[in-house]
C-alpha positions as CSV (number, residue, x, y, z in Angstrom):
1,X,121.1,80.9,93.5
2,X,117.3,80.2,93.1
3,X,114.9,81.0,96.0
4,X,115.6,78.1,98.8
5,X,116.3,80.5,102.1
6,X,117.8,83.0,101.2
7,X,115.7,85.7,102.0
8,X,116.3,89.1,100.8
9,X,114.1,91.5,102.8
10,X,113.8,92.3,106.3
11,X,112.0,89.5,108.6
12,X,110.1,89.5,111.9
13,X,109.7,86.5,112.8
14,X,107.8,85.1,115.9
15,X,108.1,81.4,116.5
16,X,104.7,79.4,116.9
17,X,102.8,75.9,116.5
18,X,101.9,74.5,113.7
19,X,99.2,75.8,112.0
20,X,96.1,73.9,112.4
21,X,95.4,71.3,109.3
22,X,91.9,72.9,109.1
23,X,93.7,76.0,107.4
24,X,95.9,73.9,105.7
25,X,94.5,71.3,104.0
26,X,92.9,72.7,100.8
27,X,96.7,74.8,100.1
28,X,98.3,71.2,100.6
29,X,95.4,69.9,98.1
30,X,97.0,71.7,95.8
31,X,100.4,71.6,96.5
32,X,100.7,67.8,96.2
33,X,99.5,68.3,93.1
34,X,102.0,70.4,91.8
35,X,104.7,68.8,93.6
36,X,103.8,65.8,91.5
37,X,103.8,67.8,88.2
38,X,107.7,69.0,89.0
39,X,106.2,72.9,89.2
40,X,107.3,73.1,93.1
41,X,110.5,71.0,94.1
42,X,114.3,71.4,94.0
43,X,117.0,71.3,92.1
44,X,119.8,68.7,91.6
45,X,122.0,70.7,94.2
46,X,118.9,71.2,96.8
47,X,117.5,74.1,96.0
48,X,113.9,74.2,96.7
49,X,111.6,76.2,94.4
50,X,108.0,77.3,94.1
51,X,105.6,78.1,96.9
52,X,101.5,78.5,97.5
53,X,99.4,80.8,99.7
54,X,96.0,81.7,100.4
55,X,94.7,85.4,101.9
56,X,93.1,85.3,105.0
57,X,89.4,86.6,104.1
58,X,88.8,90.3,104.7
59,X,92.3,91.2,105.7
60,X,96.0,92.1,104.6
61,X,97.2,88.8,106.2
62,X,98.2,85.6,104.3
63,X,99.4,81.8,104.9
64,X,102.4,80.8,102.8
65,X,104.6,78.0,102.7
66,X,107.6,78.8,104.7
67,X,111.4,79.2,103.4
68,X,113.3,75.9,102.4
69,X,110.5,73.7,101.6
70,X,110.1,73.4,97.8
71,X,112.1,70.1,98.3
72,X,109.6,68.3,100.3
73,X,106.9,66.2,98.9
74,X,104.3,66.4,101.7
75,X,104.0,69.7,104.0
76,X,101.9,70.0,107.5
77,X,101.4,72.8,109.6
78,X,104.6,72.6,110.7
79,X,105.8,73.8,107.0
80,X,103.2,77.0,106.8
81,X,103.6,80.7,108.4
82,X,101.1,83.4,108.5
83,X,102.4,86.7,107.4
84,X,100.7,89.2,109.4
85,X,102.3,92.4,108.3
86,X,104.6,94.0,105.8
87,X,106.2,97.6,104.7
88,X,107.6,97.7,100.8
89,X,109.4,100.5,101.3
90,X,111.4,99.4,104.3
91,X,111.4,95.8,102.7
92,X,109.8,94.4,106.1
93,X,107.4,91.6,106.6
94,X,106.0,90.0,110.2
95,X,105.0,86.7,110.2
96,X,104.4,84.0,112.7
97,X,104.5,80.1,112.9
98,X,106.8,77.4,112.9
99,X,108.7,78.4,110.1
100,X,109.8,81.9,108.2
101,X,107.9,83.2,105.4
102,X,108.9,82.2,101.6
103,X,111.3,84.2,100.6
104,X,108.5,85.0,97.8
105,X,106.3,86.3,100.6
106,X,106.7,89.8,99.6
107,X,105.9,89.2,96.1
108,X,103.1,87.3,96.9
109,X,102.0,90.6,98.8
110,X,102.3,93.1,96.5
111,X,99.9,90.9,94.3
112,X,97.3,90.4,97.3
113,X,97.7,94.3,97.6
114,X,97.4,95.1,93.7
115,X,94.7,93.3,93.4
116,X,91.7,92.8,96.5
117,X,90.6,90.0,95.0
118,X,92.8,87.8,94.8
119,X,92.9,85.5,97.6
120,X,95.5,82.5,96.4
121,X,98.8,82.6,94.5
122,X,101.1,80.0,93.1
123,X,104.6,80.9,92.2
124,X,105.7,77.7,90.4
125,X,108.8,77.0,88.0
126,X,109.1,75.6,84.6
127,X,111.7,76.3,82.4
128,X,109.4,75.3,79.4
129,X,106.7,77.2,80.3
130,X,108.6,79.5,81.3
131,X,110.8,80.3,78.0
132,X,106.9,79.9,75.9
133,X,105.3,82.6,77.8
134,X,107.9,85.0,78.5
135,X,106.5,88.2,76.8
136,X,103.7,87.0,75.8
137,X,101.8,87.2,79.3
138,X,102.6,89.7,81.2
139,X,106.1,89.8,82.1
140,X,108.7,91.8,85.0
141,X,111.5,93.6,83.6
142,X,114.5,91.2,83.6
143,X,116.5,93.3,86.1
144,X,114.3,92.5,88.7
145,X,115.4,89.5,90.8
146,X,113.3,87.2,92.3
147,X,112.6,87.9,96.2
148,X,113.3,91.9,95.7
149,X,111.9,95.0,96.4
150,X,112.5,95.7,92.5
151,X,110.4,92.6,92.0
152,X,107.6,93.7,94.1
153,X,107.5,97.1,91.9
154,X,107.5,95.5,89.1
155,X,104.5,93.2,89.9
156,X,102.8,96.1,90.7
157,X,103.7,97.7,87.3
158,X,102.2,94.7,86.0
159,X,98.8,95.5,87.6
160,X,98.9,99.4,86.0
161,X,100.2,98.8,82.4
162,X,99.0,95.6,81.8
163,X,96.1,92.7,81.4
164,X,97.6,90.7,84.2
165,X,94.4,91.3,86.2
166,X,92.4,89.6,83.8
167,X,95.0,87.0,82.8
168,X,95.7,86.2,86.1
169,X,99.3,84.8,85.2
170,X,103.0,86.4,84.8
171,X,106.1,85.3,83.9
172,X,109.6,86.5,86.1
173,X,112.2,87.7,83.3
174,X,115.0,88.1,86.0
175,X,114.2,85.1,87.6
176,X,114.8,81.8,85.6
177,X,111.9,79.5,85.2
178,X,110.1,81.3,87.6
179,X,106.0,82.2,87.0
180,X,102.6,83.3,88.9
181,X,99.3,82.3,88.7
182,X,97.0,83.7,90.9
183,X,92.7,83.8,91.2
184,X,90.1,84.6,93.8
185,X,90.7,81.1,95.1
186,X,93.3,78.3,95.0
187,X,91.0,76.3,92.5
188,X,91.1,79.2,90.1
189,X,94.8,80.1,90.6
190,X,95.7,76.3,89.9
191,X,93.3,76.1,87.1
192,X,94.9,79.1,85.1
193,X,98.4,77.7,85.5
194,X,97.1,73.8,84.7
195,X,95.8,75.5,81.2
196,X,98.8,76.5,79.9
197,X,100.6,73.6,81.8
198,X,98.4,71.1,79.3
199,X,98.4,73.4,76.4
200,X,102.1,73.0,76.3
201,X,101.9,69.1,76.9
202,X,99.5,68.8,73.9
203,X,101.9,70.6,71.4
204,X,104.8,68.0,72.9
């Protein structure tokens, strides 16, 4: 099973509008673009993959795209939450908006944690890139499955032991096809992945 809703950690969720398109619009920006490039979709039975947020400025709280929407070319404010709390420990998150929280979120939080700043992640999936830079960026131990409280350790392993911070990309060993790029913005998040993305579609 890869990502689509099933949600491994513990999630209070409090229904709400959409979010406004004026907090949306540069994550969607981006998005579509991926979307295009295969990095976020689904898989021949359904499964969505991939997901984007952005850190609200100054604070521990983050928009993501919500569970279940990899498959779906264009998202609106009816596709994005705001995570407004979490717990690693008691593998907990809070979030509020029309739709639950990636089931990423946590890993996505444990980066914005690990590192203040960065303010935008990408988790995309490509199984080329994906078998090229396994091990050679930084990379999660294999036994650590994506969505888990294993997972979020090991990201934050990645932030002690390795160069991650100044790579700004990671590769999931126990989660097939599955990479992050992340940056003090979305443009420099996207950029980093779109520089491997294109030095892999030069060498064919």
């Amino acid at each position: 099973m890869q990502e689509g809703d099933n949600i491994k950690f513990d999630c209070d969720w409090v229904k709400a509008k959409p979010l406004a398109d004026g907090l949306i619009s540069e994550i969607n920006g981006w998005r579509e673009r991926l979307f295009r490039l295969g990095l976020v979709d689904a898989y021949g039975n359904g499964t969505g993959f991939g997901n984007i947020s952005v850190r609200i400025p100054r604070s521990c709280k983050f928009i993501i795209s919500g569970t279940a929407t990899g498959k779906i070319a264009f998202l609106t404010g009816a596709h994005y939450t705001l995570v407004t709390d979490f717990d690693f420990e008691k593998n907990w998150l809070a979030c509020r908006g029309p739709v639950k929280a990636s089931s990423e979120s946590l890993s996505h939080a444990a980066i914005y944690e690990s590192c203040p700043e960065a303010n935008a992640v990408i988790h995309f999936h490509s199984q080329k890139m994906w078998k090229s830079l396994l091990g050679k960026v930084p990379t999660t131990d294999k036994n650590a499955t994506y969505g888990s409280l294993e997972m979020v350790h090991e990201i934050m392993r990645l932030f002690r032991e390795t160069s991650v911070r100044k790579e700004k990309i990671f590769a999931m060993a126990g989660h097939e096809d599955g990479l992050v790029s992340f940056g003090k913005n979305l443009d420099e998040a996207g950029q980093v992945l779109l520089k491997y993305f294109g030095m892999l579609q030069a060498i064919g």
